[in-house]
N, C-alpha and C positions, 0 to 999 in steps of 0.2 A: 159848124160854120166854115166856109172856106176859107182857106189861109190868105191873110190881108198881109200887105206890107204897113204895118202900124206906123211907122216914120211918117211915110208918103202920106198916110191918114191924117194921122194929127196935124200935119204942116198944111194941110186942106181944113182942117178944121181951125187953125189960126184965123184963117182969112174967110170965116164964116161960109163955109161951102156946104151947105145942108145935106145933100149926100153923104160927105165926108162923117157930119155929126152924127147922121143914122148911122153909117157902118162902124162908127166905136161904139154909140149908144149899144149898138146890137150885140157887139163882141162882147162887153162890158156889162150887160145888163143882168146877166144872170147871178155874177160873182154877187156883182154891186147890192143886189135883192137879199142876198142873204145877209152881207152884213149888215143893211137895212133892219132887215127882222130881227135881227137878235138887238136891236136899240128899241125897236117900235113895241108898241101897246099891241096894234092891231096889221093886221095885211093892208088895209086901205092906209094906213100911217104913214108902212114901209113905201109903198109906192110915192107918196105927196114926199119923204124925205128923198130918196130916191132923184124923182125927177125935180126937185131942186139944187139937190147936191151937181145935176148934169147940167143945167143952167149956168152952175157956178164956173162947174168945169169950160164950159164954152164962154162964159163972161168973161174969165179972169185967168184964162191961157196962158198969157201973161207970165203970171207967178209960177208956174213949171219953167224952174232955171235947166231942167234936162240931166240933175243930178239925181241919181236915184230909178227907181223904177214910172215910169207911167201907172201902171196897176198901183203902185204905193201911193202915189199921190192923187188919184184919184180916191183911192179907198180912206183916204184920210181929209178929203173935201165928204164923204157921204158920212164918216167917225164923226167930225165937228158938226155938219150940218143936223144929224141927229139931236147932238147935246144943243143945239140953237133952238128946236123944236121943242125939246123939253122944257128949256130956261123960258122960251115965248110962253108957252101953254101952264107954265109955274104950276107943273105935276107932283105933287106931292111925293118925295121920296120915300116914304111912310107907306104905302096904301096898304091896306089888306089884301088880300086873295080871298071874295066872297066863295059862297058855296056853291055856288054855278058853275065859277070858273071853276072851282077842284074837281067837279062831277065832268065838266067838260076835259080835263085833263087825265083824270080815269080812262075816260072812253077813248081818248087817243092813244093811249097807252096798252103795250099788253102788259099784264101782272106777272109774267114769266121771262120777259125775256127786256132788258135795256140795253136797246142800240144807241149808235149816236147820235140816228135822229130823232130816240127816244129822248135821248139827254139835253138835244135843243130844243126837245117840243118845253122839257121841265124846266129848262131857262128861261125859255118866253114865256112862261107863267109867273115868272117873277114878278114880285113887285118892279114896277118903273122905277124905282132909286138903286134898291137892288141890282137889281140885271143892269140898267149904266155901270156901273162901279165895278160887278162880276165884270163885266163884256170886255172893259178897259184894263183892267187888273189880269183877270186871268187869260184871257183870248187876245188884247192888243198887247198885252205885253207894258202898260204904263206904272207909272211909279205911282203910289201915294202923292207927292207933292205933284206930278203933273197934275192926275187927276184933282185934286182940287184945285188949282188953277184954272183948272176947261169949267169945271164949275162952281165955281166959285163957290166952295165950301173949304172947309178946315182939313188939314190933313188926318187930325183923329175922327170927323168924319167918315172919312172914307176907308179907314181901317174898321170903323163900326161897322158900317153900312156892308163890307167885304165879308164880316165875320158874321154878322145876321143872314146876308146872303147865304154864304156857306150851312148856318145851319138850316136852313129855310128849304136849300136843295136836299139834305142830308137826311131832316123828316118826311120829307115828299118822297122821298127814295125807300124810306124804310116801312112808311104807308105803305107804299103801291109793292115792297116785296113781302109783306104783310097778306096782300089780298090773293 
């Protein structure tokens, strides 16, 4: 993308200038999409969390006091607006991983070789409670006690939840170097 003056952007996008919105939406959409996915169930998720978390960003401008990074604070309006999505849709933190999805997870995988975007395709195959708690814990960098906060569970939750995680990746791993 050509190099933007992001100041001059965003100070246009204060004052609702729709071009302006495009040209961050656009800078920003790509990062944004992934941390999307790694919270969402499915690609159609990521997108509907996605383009709400941009909504928000343009609603509530506002609350960017201009400490910190723009990419941060935006990437942590699409973090919360994820776990908002979750808490609406009361997705069970539990689910299984039917047998479709592990045959679907075979075939994106080669049995020889785990990349890293091997290793996020076997994230996004987490269970939904799982993968929040891994994504937060080990990819955002959050504590136990935040994490239960944002969702309002228990802190030995979310050490459960981290440690079933863990081992949930750890069989999936030694399956697929099995095959």
């Amino acid at each position: 993308m050509e190099n933007i003056n992001l100041n001059k952007v965003w100070e246009d996008c204060k004052v609702q200038n729709r071009k302006a919105q495009s040209q961050l939406y656009h800078y920003f959409s790509k990062k944004m999409h992934l941390v999307c996915m790694r919270y969402a169930h499915t690609t159609l998720e990521a997108d509907d969390i996605m383009q709400n978390g941009f909504v928000k960003v343009f609603t509530k401008h506002h609350l960017f006091d201009g400490k910190g990074s723009l990419e941060g604070w935006i990437k942590r309006i699409m973090i919360n607006t994820a776990i908002e999505t979750h808490r609406k849709n009361k997705l069970n933190y539990a689910e299984a991983l039917d047998e479709d999805q592990h045959m679907k997870l075979v075939s994106q995988l080669g049995a020889d070789q785990t990349s890293y975007k091997d290793l996020l395709t076997i994230i996004q195959m987490l269970p939904v409670g799982y993968k929040t708690i891994f994504n937060l814990y080990a990819i955002e960098g959050y504590t136990h006690k935040e994490i239960a906060d944002l969702l309002e569970i228990s802190e030995g939750n979310s050490k459960s939840q981290l440690s079933r995680a863990r081992q949930w990746l750890q069989q999936k791993l030694i399956k697929l170097e099995l095959r």
